[in-house]
C-alpha angles and dihedrals in degrees: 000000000000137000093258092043087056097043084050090050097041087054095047094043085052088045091056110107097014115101129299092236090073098045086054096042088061099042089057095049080053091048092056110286132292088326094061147086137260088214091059086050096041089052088037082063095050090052092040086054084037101054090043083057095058099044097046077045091056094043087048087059099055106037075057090052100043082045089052099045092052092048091051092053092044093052091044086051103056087038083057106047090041087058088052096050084049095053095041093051089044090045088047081046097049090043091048086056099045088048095046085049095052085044095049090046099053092043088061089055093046082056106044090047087048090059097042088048086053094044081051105054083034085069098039088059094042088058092042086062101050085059 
């Protein structure tokens, strides 16, 4: 509700129980003065509700979209950065394994060459010592 639906509410509940010539009274001035009718006051205070609803209606909307709309970006957000963090650990991960298999690779190398090299030099001695 708005501030003028609940000032309208807050007058008619402190004129319950009181007599019915101030409630009419009212009504009339609402109506037009002394020359109107209870019945124009009595439907002036309806638009005047029904035109509050709407509006609070309206406002209730669009707190809700702006809502909406913050809460799909933040989700997006969070789907999207999750998906990031995905891709950047899998591409580390990719790039780990890459660089273990060039070192293991290359360890294997180190070896063999290591043992050819001592096969080697175990020959060389070996014919060193027929001479």
């Amino acid at each position: 509700m708005n501030d003028l639906a609940t000032t309208i509410t807050n007058s008619l509940l402190q004129l319950k129980g009181k007599s019915a010539d101030h409630m009419t009274h009212a009504l009339k001035m609402l109506g037009g003065g002394e020359d109107g009718s209870m019945v124009d006051g009595a439907l002036r205070i309806v638009r005047a509700l029904d035109n509050d609803k709407t509006i609070s209606v309206k406002e209730a909307k669009r707190n809700y979209g702006i809502g909406g709309v913050l809460l799909g970006t933040a989700v997006t957000g969070m789907i999207g950065g999750c998906v990031w963090l995905y891709l950047k650990r899998k591409k580390k991960k990719e790039y780990q394994e890459e660089c273990k298999e060039i070192e293991q690779t290359l360890d294997n190398e180190v070896k063999l060459a290591s043992e050819e090299r001592a096969d080697v030099d175990f020959e060389k001695t070996s014919e060193d010592r027929r001479f």
